[in-house]
DOPAFI-104669 format. One record per residue: x, y, z of N, C-alpha, C in turn; residue number from 0. Coordinates in steps of 0.05 Angstrom, whole numbers. Example, Ala and Ser with C-alpha at 12.3 -4.5 7.8 and 13.67 -1.06 7.14 Angstrom:
! residues 2
+--------+--------+--------+--------+--------+--------+--------+--------+--------+-------+
|    n_u |    n_v |    n_w |   ca_u |   ca_v |   ca_w |    c_u |    c_v |    c_w | mivex |
+--------+--------+--------+--------+--------+--------+--------+--------+--------+-------+
|    264 |   -114 |    156 |    246 |    -90 |    156 |    264 |    -66 |    156 |     0 |
|    257 |    -45 |    142 |    273 |    -21 |    143 |    258 |      1 |    157 |     1 |
+--------+--------+--------+--------+--------+--------+--------+--------+--------+-------+
***
This chain:
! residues 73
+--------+--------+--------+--------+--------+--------+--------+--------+--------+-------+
|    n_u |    n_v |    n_w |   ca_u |   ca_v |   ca_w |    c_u |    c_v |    c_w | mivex |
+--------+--------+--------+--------+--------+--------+--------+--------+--------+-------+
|   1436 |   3550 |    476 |   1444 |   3526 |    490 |   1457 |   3507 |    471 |     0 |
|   1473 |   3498 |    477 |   1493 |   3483 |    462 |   1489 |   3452 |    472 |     1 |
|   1485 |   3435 |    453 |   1485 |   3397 |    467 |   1514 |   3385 |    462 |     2 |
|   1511 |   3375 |    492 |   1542 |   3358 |    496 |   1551 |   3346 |    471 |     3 |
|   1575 |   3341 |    465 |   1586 |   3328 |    439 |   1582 |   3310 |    438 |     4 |
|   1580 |   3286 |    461 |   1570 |   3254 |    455 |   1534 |   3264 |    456 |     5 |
|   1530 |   3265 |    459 |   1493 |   3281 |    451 |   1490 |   3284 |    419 |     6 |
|   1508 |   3300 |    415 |   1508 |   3322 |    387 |   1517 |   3289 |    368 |     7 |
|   1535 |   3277 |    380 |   1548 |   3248 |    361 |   1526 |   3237 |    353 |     8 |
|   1518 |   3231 |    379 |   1484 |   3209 |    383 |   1464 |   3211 |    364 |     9 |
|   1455 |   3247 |    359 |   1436 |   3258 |    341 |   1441 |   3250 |    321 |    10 |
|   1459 |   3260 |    310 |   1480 |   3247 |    283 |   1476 |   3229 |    271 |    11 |
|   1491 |   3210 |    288 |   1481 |   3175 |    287 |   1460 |   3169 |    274 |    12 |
|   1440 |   3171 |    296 |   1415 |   3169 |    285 |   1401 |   3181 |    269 |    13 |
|   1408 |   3203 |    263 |   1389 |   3220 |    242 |   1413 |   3207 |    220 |    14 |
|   1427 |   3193 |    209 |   1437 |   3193 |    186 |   1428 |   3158 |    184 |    15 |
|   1424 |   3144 |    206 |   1411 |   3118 |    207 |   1383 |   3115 |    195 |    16 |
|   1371 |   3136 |    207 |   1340 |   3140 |    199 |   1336 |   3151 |    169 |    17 |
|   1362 |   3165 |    155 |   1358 |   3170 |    140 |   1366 |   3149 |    107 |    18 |
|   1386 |   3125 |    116 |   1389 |   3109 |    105 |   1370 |   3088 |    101 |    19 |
|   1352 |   3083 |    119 |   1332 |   3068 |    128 |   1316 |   3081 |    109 |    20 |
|   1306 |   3107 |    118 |   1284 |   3107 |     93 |   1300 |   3106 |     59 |    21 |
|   1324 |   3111 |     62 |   1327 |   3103 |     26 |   1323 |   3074 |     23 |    22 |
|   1329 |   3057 |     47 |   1330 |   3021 |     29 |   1297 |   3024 |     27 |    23 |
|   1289 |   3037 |     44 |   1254 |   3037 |     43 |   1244 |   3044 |     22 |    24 |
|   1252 |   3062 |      8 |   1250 |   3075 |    -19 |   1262 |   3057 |    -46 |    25 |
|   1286 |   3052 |    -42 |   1296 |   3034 |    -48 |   1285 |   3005 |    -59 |    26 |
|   1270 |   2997 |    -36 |   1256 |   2970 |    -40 |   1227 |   2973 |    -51 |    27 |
|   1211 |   2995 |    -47 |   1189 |   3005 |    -64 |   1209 |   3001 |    -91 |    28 |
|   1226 |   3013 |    -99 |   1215 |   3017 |   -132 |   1231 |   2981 |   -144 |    29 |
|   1245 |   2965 |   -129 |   1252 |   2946 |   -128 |   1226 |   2921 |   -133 |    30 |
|   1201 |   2931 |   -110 |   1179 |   2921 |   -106 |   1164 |   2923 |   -134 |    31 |
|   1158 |   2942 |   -143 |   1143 |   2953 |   -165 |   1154 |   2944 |   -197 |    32 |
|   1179 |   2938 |   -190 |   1197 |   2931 |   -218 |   1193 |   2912 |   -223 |    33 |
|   1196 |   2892 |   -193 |   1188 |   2858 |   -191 |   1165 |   2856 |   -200 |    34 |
|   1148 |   2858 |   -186 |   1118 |   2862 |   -193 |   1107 |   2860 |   -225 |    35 |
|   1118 |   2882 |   -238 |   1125 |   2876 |   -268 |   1131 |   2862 |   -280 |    36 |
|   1153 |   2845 |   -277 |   1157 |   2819 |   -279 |   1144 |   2798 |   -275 |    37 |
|   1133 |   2802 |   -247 |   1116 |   2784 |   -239 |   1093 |   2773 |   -255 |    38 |
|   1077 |   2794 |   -260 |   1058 |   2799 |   -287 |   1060 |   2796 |   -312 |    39 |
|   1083 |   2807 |   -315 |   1084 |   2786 |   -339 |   1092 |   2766 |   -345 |    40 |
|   1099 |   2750 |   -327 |   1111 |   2718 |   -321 |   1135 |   2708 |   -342 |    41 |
|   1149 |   2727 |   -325 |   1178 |   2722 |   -338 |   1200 |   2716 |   -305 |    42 |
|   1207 |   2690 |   -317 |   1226 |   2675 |   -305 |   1206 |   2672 |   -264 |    43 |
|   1186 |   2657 |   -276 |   1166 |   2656 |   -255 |   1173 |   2654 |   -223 |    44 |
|   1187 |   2627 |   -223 |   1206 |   2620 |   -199 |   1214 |   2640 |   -192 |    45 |
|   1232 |   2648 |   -205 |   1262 |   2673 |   -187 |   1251 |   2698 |   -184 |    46 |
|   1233 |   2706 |   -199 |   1215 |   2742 |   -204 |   1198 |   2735 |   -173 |    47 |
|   1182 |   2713 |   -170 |   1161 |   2701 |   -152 |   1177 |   2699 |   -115 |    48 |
|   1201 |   2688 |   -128 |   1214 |   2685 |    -92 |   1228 |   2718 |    -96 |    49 |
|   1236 |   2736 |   -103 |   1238 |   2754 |    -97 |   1214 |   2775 |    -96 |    50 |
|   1201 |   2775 |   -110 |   1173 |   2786 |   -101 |   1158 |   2786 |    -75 |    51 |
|   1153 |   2764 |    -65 |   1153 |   2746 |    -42 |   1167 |   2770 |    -17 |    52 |
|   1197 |   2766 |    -33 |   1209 |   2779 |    -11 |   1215 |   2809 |      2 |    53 |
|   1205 |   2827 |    -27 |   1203 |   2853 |    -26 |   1168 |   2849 |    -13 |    54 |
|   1157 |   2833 |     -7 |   1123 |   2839 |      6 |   1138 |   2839 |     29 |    55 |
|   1157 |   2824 |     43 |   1151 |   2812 |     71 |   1167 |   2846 |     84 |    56 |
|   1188 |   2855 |     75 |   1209 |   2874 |     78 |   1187 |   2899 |     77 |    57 |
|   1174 |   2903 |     62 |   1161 |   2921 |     53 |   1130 |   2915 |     79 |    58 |
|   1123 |   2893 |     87 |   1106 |   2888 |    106 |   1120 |   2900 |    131 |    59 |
|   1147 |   2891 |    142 |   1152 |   2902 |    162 |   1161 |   2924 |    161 |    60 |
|   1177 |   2938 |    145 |   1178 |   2965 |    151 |   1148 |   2973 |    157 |    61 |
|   1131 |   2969 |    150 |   1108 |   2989 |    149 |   1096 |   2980 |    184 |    62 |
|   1100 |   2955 |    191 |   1095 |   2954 |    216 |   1111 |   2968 |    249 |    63 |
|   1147 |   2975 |    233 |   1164 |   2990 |    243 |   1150 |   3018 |    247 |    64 |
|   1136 |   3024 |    220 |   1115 |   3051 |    228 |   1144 |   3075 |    206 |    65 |
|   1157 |   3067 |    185 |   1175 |   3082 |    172 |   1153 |   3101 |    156 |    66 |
|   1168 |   3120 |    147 |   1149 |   3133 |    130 |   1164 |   3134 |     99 |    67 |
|   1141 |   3120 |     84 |   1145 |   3113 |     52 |   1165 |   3139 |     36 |    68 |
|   1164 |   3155 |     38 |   1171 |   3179 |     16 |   1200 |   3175 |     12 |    69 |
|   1205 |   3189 |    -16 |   1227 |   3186 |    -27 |   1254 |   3201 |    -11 |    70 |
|   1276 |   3200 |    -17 |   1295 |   3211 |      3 |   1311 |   3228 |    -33 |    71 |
|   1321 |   3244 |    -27 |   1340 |   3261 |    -50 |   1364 |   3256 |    -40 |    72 |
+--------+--------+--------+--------+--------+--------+--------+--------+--------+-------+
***
């Protein structure tokens, strides 16, 4: 069985959507973890602190989206 070409587009789409998604997801983990480092060691407190901040909230909702964490190759 063969799927219609706008079907077969559609799959596409989205499986290459889903698959970008989990890299910023991945992405923003090791982004998260780098900050974090910084964070700790309290270097440049302000700017490490509002971006920190902001990899929690990104990193909060993906996980409420229900994404799954793992690395992408």
């Amino acid at each position: 069985m063969t799927l219609p070409i706008e079907t077969n587009r559609l799959f596409k789409i989205k499986a290459a959507t889903f698959a970008l998604t989990r890299q910023m997801a991945a992405d923003t983990i090791e982004l998260y973890k780098r900050e974090k480092r910084l964070f700790y060691n309290h270097i440049k407190k302000q700017k490490t602190g509002f971006r920190f901040s902001w990899c929690i909230m990104i990193i909060k909702s993906l996980f409420l989206q229900g994404y799954p964490f793992t690395k992408v190759k």
